[in-house]
C-alpha positions in Angstrom: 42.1 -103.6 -39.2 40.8 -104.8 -42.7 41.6 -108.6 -42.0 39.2 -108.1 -38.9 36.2 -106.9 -41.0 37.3 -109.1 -44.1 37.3 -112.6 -42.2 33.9 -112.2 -40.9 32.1 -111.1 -44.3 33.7 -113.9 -46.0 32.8 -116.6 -43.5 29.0 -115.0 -44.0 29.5 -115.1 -47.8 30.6 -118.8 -47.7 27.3 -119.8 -45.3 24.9 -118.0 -48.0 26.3 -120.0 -50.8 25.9 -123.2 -49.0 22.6 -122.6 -48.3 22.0 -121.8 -51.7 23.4 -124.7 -52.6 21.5 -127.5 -50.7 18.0 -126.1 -52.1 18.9 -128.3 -55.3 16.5 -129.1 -57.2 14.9 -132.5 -57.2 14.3 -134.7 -60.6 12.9 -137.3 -61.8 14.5 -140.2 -64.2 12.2 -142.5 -66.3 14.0 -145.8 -67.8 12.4 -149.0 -69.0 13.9 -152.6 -68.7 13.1 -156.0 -67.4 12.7 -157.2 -64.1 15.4 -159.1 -62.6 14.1 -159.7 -59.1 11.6 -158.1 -56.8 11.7 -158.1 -52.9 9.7 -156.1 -50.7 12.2 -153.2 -50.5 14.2 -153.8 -53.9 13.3 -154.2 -57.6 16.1 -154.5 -60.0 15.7 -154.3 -63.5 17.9 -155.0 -66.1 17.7 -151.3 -68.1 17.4 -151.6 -72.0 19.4 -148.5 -73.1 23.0 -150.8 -71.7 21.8 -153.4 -70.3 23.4 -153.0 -66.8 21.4 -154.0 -63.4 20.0 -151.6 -61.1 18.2 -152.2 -57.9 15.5 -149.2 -57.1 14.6 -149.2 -53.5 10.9 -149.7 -53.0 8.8 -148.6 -50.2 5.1 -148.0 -49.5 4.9 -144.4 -51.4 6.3 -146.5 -54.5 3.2 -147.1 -56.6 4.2 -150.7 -57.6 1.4 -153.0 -59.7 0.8 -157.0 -58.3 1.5 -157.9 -62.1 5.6 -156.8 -61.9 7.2 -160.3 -61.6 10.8 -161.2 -62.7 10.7 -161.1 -66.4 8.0 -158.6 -66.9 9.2 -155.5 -69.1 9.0 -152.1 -67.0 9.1 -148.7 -66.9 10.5 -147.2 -63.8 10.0 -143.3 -62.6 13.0 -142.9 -59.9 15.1 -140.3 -58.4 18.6 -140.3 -57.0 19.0 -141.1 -53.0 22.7 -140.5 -52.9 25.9 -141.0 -55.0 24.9 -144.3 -55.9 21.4 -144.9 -54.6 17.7 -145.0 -56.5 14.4 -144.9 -55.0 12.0 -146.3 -57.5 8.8 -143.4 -57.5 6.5 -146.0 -59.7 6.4 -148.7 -61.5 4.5 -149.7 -64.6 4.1 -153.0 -66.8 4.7 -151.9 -70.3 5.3 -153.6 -73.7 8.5 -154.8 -75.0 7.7 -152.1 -77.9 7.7 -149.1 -76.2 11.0 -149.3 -75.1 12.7 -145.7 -74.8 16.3 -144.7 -73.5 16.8 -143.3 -69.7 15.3 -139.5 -69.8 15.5 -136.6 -67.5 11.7 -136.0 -67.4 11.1 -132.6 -65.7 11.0 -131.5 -62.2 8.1 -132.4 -60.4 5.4 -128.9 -60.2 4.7 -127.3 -56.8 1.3 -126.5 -56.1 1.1 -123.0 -57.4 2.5 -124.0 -60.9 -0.6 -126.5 -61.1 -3.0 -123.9 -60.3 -2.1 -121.4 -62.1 -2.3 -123.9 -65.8 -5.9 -124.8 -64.5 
């Protein structure tokens, strides 16, 4: 008679923790590097901190200057779109000076957060 009741609270214990678990929350990377190649739905930029390629996918809520053309030296706002996936968030021409290693920046504020620092 316990396995009857046990079962059923453990299958509704396992279905609260995964719900718990997909309400991750989302961040945002910043990297700088220079541009490789640029396509409507791709930039990849070769990243300063190890020199490795990566190709951010690009779409119309990318904020993307006209001025980033292959060779230009970037810095790219982005957030992961899977296992091995990045969606660029903006883009922005900077100088070869201000390079800076890949950093978590911190997650994006909701609405109240903004209005309650006003």
């Amino acid at each position: 008679m316990r396995i009857r009741y046990a079962v059923p609270v453990f299958v509704a214990g396992l279905a609260l923790a995964g719900a718990g678990l997909t309400q991750a929350t989302n961040y945002e990377i910043r990297t700088t590097g220079t541009v490789v190649s640029k396509s409507a739905d791709a930039l990849v930029v070769r990243i300063d901190d190890h020199g490795h390629r990566i190709k951010f996918d690009v779409d119309r809520s990318t904020t993307l200057p006209g001025d980033v053309v292959s060779g230009r030296h970037v810095s790219v706002t982005y957030h992961p779109t899977g296992s091995t996936g990045q969606a660029a968030d903006s883009v922005a021409v900077v100088p070869r000076s201000d390079t800076m290693s890949t950093a978590w920046a911190s997650p994006p504020a909701n609405d109240d957060t903004k209005q309650a620092s006003n």
